[in-house]
VEXGU-589831 format. One record per residue (C-alpha): x, y, z. Coordinates in pm, whole numbers, padded with zeros to 5 digits, always signed. Layout:
BEGIN
XYZ/...
END
This chain:
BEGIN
+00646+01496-00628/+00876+01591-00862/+00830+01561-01219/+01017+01262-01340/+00795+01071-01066/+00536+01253-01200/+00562+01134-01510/+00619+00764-01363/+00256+00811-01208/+00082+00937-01584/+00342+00604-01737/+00169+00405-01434/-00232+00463-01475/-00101+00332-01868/+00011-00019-01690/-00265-00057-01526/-00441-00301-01768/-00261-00590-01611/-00495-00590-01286/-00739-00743-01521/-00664-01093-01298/-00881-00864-01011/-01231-01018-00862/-01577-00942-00869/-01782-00976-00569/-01672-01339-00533/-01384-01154-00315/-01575-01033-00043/-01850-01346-00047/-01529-01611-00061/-01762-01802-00332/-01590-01857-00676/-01922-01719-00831/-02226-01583-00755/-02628-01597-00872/-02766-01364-01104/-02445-01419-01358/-02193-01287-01176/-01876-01447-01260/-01614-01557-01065/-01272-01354-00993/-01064-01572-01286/-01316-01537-01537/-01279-01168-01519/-00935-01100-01577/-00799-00932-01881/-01134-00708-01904/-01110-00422-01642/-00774-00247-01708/-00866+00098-01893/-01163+00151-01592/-00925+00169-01330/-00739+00451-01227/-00451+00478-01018/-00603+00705-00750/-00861+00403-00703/-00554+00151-00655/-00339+00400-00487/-00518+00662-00292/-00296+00994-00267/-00396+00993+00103/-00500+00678+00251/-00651+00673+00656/-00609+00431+00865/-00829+00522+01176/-00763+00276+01472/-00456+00130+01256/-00201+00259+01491/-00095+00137+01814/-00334+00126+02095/-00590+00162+01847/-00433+00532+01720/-00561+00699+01399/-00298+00739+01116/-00278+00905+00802/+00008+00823+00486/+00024+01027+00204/+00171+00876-00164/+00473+01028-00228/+00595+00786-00538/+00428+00518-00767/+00661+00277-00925/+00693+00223-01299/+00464-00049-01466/+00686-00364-01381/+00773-00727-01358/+00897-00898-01047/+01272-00929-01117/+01439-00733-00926/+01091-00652-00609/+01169-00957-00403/+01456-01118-00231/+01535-01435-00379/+01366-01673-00190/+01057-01486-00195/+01102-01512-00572/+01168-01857-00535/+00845-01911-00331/+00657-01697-00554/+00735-01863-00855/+00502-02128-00902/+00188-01869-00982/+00390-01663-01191/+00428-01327-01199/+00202-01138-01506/+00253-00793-01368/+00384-00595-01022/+00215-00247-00925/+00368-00055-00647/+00333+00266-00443/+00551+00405-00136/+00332+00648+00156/+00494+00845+00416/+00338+00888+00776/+00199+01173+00851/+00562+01321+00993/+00757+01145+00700/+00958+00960+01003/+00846+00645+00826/+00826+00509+00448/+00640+00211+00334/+00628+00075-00035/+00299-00126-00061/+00253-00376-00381/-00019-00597-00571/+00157-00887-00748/-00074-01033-01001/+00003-01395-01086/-00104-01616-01398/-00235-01849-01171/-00583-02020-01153/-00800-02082-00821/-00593-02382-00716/-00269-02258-00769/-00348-01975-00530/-00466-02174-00295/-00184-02392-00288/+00049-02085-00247/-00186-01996+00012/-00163-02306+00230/+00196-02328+00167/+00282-01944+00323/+00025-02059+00565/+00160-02409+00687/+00545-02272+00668/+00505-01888+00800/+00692-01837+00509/+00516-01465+00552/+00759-01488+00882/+01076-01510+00754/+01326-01238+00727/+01487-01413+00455/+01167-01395+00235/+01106-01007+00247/+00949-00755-00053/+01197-00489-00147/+01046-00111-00102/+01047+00128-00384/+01280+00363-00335/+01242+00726-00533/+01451+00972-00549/+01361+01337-00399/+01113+01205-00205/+01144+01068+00189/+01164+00707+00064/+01522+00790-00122/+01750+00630+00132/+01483+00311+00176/+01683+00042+00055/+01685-00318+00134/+01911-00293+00483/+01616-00010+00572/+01372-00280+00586/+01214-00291+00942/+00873-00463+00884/+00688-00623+00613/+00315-00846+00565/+00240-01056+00216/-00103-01158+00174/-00148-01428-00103/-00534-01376-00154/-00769-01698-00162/-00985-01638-00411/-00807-01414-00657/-00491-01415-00856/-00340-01129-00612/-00021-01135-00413/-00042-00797-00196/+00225-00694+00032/+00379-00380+00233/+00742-00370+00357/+00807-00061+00609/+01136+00138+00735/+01264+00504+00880/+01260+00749+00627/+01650+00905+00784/+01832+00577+00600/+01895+00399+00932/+01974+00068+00897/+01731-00221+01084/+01951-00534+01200/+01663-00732+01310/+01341-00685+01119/+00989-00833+01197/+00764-00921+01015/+00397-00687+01146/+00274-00980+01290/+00579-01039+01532/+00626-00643+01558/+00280-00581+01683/+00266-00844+01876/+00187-00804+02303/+00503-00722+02475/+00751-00690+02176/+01039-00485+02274/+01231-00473+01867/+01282-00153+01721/+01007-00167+01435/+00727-00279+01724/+00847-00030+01942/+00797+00252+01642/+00516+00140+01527/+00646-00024+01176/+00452-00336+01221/+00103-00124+01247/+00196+00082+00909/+00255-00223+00664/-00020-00422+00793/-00244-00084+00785/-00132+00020+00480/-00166-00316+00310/-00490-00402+00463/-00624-00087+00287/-00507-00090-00051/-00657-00476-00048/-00975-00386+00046/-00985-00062-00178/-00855-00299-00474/-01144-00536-00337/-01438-00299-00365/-01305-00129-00673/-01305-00493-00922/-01633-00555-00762/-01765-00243-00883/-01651-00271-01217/-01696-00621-01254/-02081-00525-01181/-02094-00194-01442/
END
């Protein structure tokens, strides 16, 4: 990494006081509280920013055995964290639109590489100033619409300079997942595309690329399987982290 996004990572951990809408164990139970005073994900936030660093949110190396196609192992390695940021400029604009009703109180992001930096994927946690029913209504709403679906309602990727992402711009975009989370004011998402700048005409989102018997170019390399792998990881990760804390 070089050292201006070296310095971006130190300026990052900094930011990091804005995950402080993050959950206790209510996350993994699905129950807005618990017994034995454990208090729900909203009552939480603003407390747990200076115990969290970024390695914890952003693993340099994250695994994802049996997240590949077929079950394959895979491997990405962090090769850029974006500055501490708002939302203006991560989202196409009817994502934004869609978004818009929980808010957006701060956006952390990250890009990986593969383990042959053939493919790039910027993975973010939106956290909203929503409460438990806004979420879920933002929720149902993806949900009931497959507004996660739509090409026209894709995350922009992170792309730093000197590093394999460089040329990952918005017509780079093969595949992409969002994730609005139940039970916790958390939007995470992952968009995917070839690290050699090669433009995708007809993205999908990872649930349409890994479908059975998908013939696109992101299913066919794999795109669909590193979004959804990569965001399914840096959820749960984020998941067990607040619960920890919340319980120290």
């Amino acid at each position: 990494m070089r050292p201006r996004a070296a310095a971006a990572a130190a300026c990052f951990v900094i930011g990091l006081g804005l995950i402080g809408g993050a959950v206790t164990g209510s996350w993994l139970t699905g129950e807005s509280g618990a017994a034995g005073g454990t208090r729900s994900s909203y009552a939480v936030t603003g407390e747990l920013w200076h115990s969290v660093p970024v390695d914890k949110l952003f693993p340099p190396v994250i695994k994802g055995e049996g997240a590949g196609p077929g079950g394959a192992d895979r491997s990405w390695t962090r090769i850029a964290i974006a500055p501490d940021s708002g939302c203006r400029a991560a989202f196409d604009p009817l994502l934004k639109k869609a978004l818009a009703p929980v808010g957006c109180l701060r956006l952390l992001r990250a890009t990986y590489a593969d383990a042959t930096s053939s493919h790039v994927t910027t993975v973010g946690l939106l956290f909203t100033k929503a409460n438990a029913e806004g979420m879920r209504s933002l929720r149902n709403r993806f949900t009931e619409e497959g507004l996660d679906r739509r090409p026209d309602l894709m995350p922009r990727p992170y792309a730093a300079k000197g590093t394999p992402a460089a040329g990952f711009g918005d017509a780079q975009r093969a595949s992409w997942i969002v994730s609005v989370l139940p039970d916790a004011p958390v939007v995470a998402y992952a968009v995917s595309g070839f690290a050699d700048g090669r433009a995708v005409t007809e993205p999908e989102s990872a649930t349409e690329a890994m479908g059975a018997d998908t013939t696109s170019a992101p299913a066919q390399s794999g795109l669909g399987y590193e979004a959804k792998g990569i965001a399914d990881r840096v959820e749960r990760g984020l998941r067990k982290t607040i619960e920890a804390e919340g319980k120290s």
